[in-house]
C-alpha positions as CSV (number, residue, x, y, z in Angstrom):
1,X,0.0,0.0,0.0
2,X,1.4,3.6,-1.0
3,X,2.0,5.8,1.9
4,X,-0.3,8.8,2.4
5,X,1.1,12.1,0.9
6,X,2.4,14.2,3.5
7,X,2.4,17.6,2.2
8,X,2.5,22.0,3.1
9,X,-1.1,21.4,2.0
10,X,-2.1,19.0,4.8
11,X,-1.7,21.6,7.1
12,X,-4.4,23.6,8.2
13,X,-5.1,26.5,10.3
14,X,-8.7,26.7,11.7
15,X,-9.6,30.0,13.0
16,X,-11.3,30.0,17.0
17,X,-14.8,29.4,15.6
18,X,-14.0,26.5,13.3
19,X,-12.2,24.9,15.7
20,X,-15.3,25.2,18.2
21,X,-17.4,23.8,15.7
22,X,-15.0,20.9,14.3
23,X,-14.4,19.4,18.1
24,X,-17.5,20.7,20.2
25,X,-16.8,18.0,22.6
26,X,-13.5,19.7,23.6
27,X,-15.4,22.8,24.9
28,X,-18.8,21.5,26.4
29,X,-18.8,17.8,26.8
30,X,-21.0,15.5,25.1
31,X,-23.5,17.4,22.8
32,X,-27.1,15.3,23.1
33,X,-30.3,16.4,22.0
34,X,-31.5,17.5,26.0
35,X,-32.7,14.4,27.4
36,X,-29.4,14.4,30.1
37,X,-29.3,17.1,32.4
38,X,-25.0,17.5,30.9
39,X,-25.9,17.7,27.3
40,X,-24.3,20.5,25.4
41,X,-27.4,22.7,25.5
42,X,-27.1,23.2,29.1
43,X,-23.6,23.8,28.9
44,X,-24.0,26.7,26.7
45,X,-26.5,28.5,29.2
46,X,-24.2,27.9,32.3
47,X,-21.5,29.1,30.5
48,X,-24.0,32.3,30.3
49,X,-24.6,32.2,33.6
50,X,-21.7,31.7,35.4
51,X,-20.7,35.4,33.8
52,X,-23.9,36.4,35.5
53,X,-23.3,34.6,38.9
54,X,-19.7,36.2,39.0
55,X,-20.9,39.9,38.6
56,X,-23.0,39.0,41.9
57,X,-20.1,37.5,43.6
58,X,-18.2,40.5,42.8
59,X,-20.9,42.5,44.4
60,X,-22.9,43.9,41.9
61,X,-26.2,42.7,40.4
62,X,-28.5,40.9,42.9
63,X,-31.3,40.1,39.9
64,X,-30.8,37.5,36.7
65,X,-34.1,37.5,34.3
66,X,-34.0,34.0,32.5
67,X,-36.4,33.2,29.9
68,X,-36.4,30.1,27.3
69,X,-38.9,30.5,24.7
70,X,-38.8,28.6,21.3
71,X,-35.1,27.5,21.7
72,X,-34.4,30.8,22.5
73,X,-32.7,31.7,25.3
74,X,-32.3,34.9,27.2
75,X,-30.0,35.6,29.9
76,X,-30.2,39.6,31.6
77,X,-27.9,40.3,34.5
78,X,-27.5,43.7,36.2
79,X,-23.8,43.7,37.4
80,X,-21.3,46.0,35.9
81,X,-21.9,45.2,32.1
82,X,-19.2,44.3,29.7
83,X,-16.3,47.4,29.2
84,X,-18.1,48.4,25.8
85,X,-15.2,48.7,23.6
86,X,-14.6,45.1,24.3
87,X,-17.5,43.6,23.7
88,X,-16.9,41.9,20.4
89,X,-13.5,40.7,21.9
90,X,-14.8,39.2,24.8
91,X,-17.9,37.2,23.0
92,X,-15.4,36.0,19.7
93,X,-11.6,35.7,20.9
94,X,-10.6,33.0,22.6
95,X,-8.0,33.7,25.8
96,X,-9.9,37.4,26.2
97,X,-11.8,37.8,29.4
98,X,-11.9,39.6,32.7
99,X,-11.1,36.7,34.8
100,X,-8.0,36.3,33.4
101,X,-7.2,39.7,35.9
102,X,-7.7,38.4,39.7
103,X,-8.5,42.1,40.7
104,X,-11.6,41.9,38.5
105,X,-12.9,38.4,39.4
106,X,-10.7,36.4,42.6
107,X,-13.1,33.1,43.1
108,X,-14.7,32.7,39.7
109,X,-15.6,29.5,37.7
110,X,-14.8,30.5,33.7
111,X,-11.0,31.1,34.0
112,X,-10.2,29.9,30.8
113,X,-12.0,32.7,28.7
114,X,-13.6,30.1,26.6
115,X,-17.1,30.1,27.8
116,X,-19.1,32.5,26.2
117,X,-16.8,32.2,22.8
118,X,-18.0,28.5,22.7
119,X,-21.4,29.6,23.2
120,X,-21.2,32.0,20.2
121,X,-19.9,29.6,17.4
122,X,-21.9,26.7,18.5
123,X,-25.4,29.3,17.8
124,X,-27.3,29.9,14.7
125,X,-27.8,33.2,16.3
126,X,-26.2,34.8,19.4
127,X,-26.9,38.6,20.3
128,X,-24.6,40.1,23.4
129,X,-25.9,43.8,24.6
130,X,-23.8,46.0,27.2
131,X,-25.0,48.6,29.3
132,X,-22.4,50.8,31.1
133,X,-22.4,54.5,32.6
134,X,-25.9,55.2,30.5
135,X,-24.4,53.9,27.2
136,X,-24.8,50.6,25.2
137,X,-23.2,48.5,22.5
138,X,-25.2,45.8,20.8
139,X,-23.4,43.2,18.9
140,X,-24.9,39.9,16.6
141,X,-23.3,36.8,15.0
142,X,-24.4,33.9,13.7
143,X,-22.4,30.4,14.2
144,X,-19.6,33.2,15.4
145,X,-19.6,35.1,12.2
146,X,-20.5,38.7,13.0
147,X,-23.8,39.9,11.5
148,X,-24.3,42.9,13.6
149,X,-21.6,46.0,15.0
150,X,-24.2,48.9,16.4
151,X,-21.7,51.8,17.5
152,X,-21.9,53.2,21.3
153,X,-24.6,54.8,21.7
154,X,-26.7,56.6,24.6
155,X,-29.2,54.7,26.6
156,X,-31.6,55.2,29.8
157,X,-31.1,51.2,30.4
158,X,-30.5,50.1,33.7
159,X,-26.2,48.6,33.4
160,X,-25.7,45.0,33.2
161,X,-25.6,42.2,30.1
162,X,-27.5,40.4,28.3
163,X,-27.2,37.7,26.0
164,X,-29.7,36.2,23.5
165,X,-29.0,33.1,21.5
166,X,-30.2,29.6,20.2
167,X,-28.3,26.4,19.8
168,X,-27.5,25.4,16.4
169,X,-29.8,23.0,15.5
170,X,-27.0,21.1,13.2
171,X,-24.9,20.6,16.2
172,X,-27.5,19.9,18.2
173,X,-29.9,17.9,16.5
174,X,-33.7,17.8,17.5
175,X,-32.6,19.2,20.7
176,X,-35.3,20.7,23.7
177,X,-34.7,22.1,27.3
178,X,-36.3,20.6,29.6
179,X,-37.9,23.0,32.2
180,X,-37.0,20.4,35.1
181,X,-33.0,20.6,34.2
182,X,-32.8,24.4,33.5
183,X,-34.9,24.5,37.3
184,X,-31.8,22.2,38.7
185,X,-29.5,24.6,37.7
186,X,-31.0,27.7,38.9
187,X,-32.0,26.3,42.5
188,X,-28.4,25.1,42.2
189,X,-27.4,28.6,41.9
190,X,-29.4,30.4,44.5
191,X,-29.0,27.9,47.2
192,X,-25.0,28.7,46.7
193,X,-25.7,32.4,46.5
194,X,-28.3,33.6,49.0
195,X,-29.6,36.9,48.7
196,X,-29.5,36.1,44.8
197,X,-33.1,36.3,42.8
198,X,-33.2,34.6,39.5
199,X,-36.4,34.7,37.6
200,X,-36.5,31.9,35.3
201,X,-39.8,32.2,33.0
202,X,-41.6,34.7,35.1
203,X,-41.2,32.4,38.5
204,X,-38.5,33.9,41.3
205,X,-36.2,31.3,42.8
206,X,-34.6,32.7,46.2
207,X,-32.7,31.1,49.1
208,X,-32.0,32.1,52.8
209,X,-30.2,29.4,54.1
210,X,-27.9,28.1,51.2
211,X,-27.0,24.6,51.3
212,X,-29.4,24.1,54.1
213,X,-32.5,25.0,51.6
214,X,-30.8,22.4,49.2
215,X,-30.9,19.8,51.6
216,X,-34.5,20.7,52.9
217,X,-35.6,21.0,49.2
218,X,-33.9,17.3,47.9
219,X,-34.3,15.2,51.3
220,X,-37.1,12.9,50.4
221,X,-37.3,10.7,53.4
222,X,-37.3,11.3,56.8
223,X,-34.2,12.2,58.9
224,X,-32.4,11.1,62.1
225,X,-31.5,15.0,63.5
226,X,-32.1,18.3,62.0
227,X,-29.9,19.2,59.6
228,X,-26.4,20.3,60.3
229,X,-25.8,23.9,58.8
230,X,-22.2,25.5,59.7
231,X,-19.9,27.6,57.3
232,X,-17.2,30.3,56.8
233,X,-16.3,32.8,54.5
234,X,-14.9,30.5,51.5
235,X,-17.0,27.0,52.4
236,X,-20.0,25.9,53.7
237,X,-21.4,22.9,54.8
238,X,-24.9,20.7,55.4
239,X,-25.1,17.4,56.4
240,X,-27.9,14.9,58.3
241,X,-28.0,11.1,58.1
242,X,-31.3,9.6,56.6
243,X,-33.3,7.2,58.6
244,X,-34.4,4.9,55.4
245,X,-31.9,5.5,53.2
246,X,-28.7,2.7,52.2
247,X,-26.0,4.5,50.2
248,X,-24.2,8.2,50.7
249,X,-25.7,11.5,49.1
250,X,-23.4,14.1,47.9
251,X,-23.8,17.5,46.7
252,X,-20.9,19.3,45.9
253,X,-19.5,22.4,44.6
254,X,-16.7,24.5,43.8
255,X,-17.0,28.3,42.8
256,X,-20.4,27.7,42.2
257,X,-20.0,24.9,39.8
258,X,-21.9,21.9,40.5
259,X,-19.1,19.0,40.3
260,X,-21.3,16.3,39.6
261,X,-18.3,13.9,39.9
262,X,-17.3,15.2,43.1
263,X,-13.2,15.5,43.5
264,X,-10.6,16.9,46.2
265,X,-13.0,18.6,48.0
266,X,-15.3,15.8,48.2
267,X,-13.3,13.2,49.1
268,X,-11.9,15.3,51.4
269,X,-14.9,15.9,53.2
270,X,-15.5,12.3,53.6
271,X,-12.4,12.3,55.2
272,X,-12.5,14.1,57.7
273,X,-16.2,13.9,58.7
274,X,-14.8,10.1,59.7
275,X,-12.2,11.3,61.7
276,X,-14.2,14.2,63.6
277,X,-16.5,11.4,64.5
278,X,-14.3,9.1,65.4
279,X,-12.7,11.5,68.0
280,X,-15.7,12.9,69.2
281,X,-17.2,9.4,70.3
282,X,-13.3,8.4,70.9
283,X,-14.6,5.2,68.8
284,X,-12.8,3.7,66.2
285,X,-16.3,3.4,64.0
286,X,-15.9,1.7,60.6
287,X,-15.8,4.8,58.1
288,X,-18.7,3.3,56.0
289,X,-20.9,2.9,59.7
290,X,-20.2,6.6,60.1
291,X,-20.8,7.6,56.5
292,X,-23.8,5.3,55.7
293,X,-27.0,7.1,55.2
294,X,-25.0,10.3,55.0
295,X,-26.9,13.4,53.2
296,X,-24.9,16.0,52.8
297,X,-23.9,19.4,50.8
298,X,-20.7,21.5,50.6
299,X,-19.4,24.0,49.1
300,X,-15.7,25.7,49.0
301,X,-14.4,28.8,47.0
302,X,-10.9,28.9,45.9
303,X,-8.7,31.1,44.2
304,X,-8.0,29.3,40.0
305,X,-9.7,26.1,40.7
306,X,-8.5,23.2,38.8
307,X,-11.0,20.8,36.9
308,X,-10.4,17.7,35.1
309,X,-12.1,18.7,31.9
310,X,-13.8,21.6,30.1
311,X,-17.4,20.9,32.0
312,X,-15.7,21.5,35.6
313,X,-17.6,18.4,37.0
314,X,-15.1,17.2,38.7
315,X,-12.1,19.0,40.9
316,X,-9.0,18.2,40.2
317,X,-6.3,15.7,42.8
318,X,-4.0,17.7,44.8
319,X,-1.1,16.6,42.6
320,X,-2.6,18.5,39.8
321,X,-1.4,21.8,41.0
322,X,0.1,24.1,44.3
323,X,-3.1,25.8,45.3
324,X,-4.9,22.4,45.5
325,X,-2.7,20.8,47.8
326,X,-4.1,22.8,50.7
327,X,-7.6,21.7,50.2
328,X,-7.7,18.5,52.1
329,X,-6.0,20.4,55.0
330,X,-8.6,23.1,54.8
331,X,-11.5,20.9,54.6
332,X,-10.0,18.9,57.7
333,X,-9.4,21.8,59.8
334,X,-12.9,23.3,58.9
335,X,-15.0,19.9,59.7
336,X,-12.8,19.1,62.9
337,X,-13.4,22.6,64.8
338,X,-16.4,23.6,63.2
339,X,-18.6,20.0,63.5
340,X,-17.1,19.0,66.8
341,X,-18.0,22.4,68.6
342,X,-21.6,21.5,66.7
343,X,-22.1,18.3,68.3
344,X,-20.7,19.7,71.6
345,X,-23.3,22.1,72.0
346,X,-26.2,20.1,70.9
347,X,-25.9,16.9,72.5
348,X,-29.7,15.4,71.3
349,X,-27.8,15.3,67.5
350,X,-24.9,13.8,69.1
351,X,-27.0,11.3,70.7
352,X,-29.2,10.4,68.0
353,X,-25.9,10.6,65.2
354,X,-23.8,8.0,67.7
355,X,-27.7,5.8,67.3
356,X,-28.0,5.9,64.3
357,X,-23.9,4.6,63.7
358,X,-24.5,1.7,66.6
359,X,-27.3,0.6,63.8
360,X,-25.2,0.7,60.9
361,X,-22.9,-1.4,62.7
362,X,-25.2,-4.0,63.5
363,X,-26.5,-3.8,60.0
364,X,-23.4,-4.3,58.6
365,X,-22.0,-7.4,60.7
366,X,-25.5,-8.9,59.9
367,X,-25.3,-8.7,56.3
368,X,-21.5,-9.7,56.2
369,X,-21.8,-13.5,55.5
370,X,-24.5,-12.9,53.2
371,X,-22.5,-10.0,51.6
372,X,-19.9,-12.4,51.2
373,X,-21.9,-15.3,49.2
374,X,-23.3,-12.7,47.0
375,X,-20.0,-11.1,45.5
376,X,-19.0,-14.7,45.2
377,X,-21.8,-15.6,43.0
378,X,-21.4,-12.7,41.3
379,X,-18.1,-13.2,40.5
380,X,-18.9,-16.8,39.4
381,X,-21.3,-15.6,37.0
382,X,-19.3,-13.2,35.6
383,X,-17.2,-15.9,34.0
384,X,-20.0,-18.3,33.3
385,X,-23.2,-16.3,33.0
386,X,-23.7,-13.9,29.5
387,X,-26.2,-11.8,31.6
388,X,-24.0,-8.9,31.0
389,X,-22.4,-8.1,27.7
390,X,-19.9,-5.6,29.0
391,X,-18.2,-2.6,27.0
392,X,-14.8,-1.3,27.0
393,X,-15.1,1.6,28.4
394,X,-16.5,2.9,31.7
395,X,-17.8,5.8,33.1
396,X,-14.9,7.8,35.3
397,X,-12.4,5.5,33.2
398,X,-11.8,8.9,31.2
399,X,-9.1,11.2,32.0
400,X,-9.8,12.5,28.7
401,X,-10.8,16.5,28.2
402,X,-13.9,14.9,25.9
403,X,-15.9,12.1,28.2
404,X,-17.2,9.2,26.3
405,X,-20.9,8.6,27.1
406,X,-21.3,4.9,28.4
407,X,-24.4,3.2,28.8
408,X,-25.9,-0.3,30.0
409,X,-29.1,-1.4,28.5
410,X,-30.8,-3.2,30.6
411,X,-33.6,-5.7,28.6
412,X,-36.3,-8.6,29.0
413,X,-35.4,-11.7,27.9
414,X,-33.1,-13.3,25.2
415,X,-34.1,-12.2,21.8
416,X,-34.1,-8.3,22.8
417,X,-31.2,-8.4,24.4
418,X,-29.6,-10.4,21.3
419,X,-30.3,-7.5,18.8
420,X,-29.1,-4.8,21.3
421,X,-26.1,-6.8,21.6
422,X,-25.7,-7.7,17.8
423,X,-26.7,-3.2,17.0
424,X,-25.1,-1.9,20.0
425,X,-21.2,0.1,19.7
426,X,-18.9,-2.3,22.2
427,X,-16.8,0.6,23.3
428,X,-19.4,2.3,25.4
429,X,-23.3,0.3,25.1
430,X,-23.2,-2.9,27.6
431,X,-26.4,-5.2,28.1
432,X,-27.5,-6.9,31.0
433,X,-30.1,-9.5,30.3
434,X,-33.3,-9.8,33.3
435,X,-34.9,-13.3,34.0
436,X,-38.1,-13.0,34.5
437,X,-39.9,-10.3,35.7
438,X,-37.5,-8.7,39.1
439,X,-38.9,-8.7,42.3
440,X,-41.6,-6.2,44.0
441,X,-38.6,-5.0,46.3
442,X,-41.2,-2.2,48.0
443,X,-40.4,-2.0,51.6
444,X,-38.2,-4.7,51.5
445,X,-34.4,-3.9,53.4
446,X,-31.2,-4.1,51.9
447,X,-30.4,-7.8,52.6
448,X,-32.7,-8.8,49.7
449,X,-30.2,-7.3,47.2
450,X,-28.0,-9.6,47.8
451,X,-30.6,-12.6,48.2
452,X,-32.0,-12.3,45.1
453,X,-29.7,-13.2,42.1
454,X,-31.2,-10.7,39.3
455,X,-30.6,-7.8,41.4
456,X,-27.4,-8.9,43.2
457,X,-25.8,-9.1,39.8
458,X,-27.3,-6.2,38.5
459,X,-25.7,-3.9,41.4
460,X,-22.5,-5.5,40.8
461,X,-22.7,-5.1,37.0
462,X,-23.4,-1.5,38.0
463,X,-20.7,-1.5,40.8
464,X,-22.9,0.7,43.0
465,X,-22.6,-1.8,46.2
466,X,-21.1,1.2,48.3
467,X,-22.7,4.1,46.6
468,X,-22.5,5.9,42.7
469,X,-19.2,7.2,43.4
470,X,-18.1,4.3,41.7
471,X,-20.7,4.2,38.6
472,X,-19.5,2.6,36.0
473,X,-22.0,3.8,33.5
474,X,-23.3,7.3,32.8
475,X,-26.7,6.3,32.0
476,X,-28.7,3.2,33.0
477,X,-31.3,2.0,30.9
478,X,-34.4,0.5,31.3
479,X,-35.4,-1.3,27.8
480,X,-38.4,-3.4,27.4
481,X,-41.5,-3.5,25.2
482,X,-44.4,-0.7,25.6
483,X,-46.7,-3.6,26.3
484,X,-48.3,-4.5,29.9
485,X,-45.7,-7.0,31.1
486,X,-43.0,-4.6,29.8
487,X,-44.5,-1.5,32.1
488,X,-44.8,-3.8,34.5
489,X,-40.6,-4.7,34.9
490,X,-40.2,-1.1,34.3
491,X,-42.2,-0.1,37.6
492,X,-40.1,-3.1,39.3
493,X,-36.9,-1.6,38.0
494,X,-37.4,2.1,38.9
495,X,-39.1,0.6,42.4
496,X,-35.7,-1.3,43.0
497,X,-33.6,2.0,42.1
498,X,-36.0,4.2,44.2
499,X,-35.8,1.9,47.2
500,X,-32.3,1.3,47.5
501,X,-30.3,3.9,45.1
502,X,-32.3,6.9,44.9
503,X,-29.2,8.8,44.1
504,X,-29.2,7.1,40.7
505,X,-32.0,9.0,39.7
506,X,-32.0,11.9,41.8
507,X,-28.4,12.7,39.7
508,X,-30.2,11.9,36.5
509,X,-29.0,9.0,35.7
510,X,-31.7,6.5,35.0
511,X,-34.1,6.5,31.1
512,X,-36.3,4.3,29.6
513,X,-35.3,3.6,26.0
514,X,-38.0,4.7,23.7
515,X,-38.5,2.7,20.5
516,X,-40.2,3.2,17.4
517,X,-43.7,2.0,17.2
518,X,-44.4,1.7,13.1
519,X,-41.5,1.3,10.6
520,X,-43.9,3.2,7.4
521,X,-41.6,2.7,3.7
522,X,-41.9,2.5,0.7
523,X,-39.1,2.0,-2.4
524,X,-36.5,4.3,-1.7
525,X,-37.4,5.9,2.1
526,X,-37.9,4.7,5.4
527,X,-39.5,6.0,8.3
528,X,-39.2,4.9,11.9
529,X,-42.3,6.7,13.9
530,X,-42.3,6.8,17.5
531,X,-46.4,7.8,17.6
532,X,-49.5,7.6,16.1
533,X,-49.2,11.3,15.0
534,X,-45.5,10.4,13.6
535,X,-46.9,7.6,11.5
536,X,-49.8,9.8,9.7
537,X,-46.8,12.4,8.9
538,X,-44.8,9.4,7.6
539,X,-48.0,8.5,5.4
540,X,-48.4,11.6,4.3
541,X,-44.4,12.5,3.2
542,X,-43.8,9.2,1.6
543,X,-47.4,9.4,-0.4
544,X,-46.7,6.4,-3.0
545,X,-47.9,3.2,-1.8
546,X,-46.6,2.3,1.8
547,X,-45.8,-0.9,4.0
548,X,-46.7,0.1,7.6
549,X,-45.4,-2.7,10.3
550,X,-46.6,-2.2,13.7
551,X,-43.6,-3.5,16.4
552,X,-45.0,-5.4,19.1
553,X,-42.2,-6.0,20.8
554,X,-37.8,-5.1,21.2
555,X,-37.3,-8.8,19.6
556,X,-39.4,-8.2,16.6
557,X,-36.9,-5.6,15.4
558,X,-33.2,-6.5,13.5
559,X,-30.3,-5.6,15.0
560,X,-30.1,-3.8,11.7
561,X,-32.9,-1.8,12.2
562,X,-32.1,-1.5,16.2
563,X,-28.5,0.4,15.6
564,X,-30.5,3.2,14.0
565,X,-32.4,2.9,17.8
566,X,-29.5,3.0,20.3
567,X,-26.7,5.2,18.0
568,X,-26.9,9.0,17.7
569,X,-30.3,9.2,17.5
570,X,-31.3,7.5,20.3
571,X,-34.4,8.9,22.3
572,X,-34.1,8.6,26.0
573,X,-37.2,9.0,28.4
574,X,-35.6,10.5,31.9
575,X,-36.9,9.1,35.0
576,X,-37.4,12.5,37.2
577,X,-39.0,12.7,40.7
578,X,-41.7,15.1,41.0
579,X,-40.3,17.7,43.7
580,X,-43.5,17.7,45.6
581,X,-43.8,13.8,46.1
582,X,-41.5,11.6,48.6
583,X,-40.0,8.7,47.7
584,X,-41.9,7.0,50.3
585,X,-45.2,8.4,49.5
586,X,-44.6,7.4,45.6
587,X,-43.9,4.1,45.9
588,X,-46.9,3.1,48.5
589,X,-48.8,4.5,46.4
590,X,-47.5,2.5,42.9
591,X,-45.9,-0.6,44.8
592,X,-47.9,-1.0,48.3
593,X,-51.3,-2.4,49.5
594,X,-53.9,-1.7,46.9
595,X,-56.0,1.2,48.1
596,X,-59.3,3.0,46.1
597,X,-57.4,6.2,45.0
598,X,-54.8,3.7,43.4
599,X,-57.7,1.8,41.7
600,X,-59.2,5.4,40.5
601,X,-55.9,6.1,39.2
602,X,-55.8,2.9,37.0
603,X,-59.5,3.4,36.2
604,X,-59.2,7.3,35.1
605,X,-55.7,6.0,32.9
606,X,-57.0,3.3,31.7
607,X,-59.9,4.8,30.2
608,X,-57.5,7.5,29.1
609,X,-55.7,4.4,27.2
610,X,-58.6,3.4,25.7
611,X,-59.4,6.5,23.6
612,X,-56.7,7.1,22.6
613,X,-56.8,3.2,20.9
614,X,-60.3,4.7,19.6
615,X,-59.3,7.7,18.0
């Protein structure tokens, strides 16, 4: 074979937008179509925001209007506006910002001056307005291309920024924001800065008590003491132990940024609440006895934090730089004076805290032989079971600036499972094949995880026995057919999640697969339709004579047909919690005793079901 031609002409220069656009990944993650509460979309408007969040840090602008309309997105702040004769530079050159000067911004997120550049060249339109001592300067683009330079000009407007734009539709294909993400993210924000408003689509979102307000707002079942709630000037912290809850809950932040995958400052804090603990009592607990249970916020402000990639989810190791090796210290020192003097003074949480670790104890010595048996099995069918088809790569695997997006598919029986396994990409889609329908695990304790074999293999295939630090898949899903017996194991799946991981879905990262329900084609197009509406627009584009095949179930369709399901335009269904329901409340009601409001519910969707088979 000839050797490739290595030439002047095979090098190329690609100027800051191009670039942007060529490797999108290298600036805001994964892209997605706004189904995952990281996808690209809600990148962009963070990367907004955090501009807006930083004026207010800085002291300046205590109001941020929000409004998504139409895949349009506005973002207004009132802090001190962008200098107007560098507007243009700050919006479309890369390494051009204000945070590069610490006198401007000390504890800010967006160091890198990227930010609002990689929002600009990855919108079909983007519009940037400055108001500054009672003038203004208004600039447009489109995909980063300037299509609009108003000069300076004299204005009555109150100072501040805003920013207009909408996602290219060609990066982001059939994209959508989902109210409930966009929500996340601006509670996020205001529980980190109280005193902050942000008005997201006409509705205020405020908080008082910062991380304690998070806590109050996310804790869904009940607790064993009120919730701890001490901080200083650069960190805060929340914490209480659940009564019903298995696994640790972590919130944690840095400069504002939610990192999702936790870091330093995290494992630090996990630390040293062990050792505080362990003083206090003068015990030498087991760390996971102290920890289980745990619910807990915090939140630290450093000067040029360090993150592992370009969507700051997760802080950086202390090796990774100077100012980062003084975290863990500050953390300890923190924890140590702050949460001992805490439990000092209020010695009914002390009490109830050193209960509620006796418990775990006994829990844990009583589930050790069975623990035992069950990793053993697991490991055994690891080798000699084909429940799980595993892929290469896992999720926290990746060092990488651009994470891949793993998945595990989990499916009903055989032949689905064969033509996920046949369609699916091997680097990052695994399968894990159910039995049978799982078991009704409602009110049932931990122990019966490791009883029962399906789910016992399932968490290890997960590798969530200890908690989602260790996940080894960024999303988990649930695909079966849209027929009764399929509902069915998808109720018993998000009842086995809810009851024992909760976390997995409260950090979004459970989805039902959705699957087409007609193929309609004729000659030369095919048409996969995903509704009854979807099919009549099918008929109606393809005119000539059509084949319409209605898909009863995952096994009917060809893994050839099924990589077109699960490649890049799969359609994932999240599984959210509704904010005003408890866990417990939800699944007595779905999973517990039968009662006559749940047999009204079935009756009132069932008849629901029925007209819309009529029409």
């Amino acid at each position: 074979m000839a050797a490739a031609s290595y030439t002047e002409d095979n090098i190329k220069s690609l100027d800051w937008k191009e670039h942007i656009r060529m490797r999108p990944g290298m600036y805001i993650g994964k892209l997605g179509d706004g189904s995952s509460s990281d996808d690209g979309i809600y990148i962009l408007l963070k990367e907004i925001i955090d501009n807006s969040i930083d004026e207010f840090v800085m002291g300046v602008g205590k109001t941020i209007d929000i409004s998504i309309k139409d895949k349009q997105v506005s973002v207004r702040d009132y802090g001190r506006g962008i200098p107007l004769g560098k507007v243009n530079a700050c919006v479309s050159q890369i390494n051009t910002g204000g945070k590069y000067d610490s006198r401007a911004f000390k504890k800010s997120v967006g160091l890198n001056g990227v930010g609002t550049k990689a929002v600009n060249a990855l919108s079909s339109s983007f519009r940037v307005q400055s108001v500054r001592d009672g003038q203004t300067k208004i600039s447009e683009f489109s995909v980063g291309n300037k299509t609009l330079d108003e000069g300076i000009v004299d204005t009555s407007l109150r100072k501040g920024t805003k920013i207009i734009f909408v996602p290219d539709e060609k990066i982001f294909p059939n994209y959508n924001f989902r109210s409930e993400y966009v929500e996340r993210m601006v509670l996020n924000y205001v529980y980190l800065n109280p005193g902050l408003t942000i008005v997201f689509n006409g509705e205020k979102y405020y908080s008082e008590n910062g991380l304690r307000d998070l806590l109050n707002d996310n804790i869904t079942n009940p607790i064993v003491y009120p919730i701890i709630h001490i901080k200083d000037e650069d960190i805060e912290l929340a914490m209480t132990h659940s009564q019903t809850q298995y696994n640790e809950e972590y919130y944690s932040f840095v400069n504002g940024q939610h990192t999702t995958q936790g870091g330093t400052h995290q494992t630090a804090f996990r630390e040293a609440v062990v050792k505080t603990i362990r003083e206090f009592y003068n015990k030498s607990f087991d760390a996971s006895d102290v920890r289980k249970s745990i619910i807990a916020a915090i939140s630290i402000k450093v000067i040029e934090p360090i993150f592992e990639s370009q969507t700051k989810t997760k802080l950086g190791s202390v090796e990774m730089g100077p100012d980062l090796q003084t975290i863990r210290t500050f953390v300890n020192d923190f924890i140590k004076t702050r949460l001992d003097n805490f439990l000092h003074k209020n010695p009914d949480v002390a009490d109830a805290l050193f209960k509620k670790i006796l418990q775990a104890e006994r829990e844990r010595k009583d589930l050790s032989g069975i623990k035992k048996l069950a990793r053993e099995r697991a490991k055994k069918s690891s080798v000699h079971n084909k429940k799980l088809r595993d892929c290469r790569v896992h999720y926290g695997d990746q060092k990488a600036e651009r994470q891949l997006e793993t998945s595990i598919f989990i499916t009903e029986g055989d032949s689905a499972s064969g033509s996920i396994t046949k369609s699916r990409d091997v680097n990052t889609q695994a399968v894990f094949s159910l039995k049978g329908k799982p078991l009704n695990s409602y009110g049932l304790t931990k122990k019966v995880v490791y009883e029962n074999e399906e789910f016992n293999l399932l968490q290890a295939a997960l590798n969530i026995e200890d908690g989602i630090e260790n996940l080894r898949y960024n999303n988990i899903v649930i695909a079966t057919d849209a027929d009764v017996d399929g509902m069915h194991i998808r109720l018993l799946l998000i009842t086995f999640f809810l009851q024992f991981f909760p976390e997995l879905i409260k950090e979004g990262h459970l989805y039902i697969l959705e699957t087409p329900l007609f193929r309609v084609r004729n000659k030369k197009e095919t048409i996969y339709c995903y509704s009854e509406m979807e099919k009549q627009n099918a008929i109606e584009k393809l005119k000539n004579k059509v084949e319409i095949t209605r898909f009863k179930g995952l096994g009917e369709i060809s893994p050839d047909e099924f990589k077109y399901f699960i490649g890049n335009d799969i359609r994932l269904d999240p599984v959210m919690l509704d904010k005003n329901t408890t866990i417990e409340d939800l699944l007595r009601f779905y999973m517990g005793k039968n009662t006559p409001d749940r047999q009204q519910f079935i009756i009132e969707n069932l008849k629901i079901e029925r007209d819309l088979i009529d029409e």
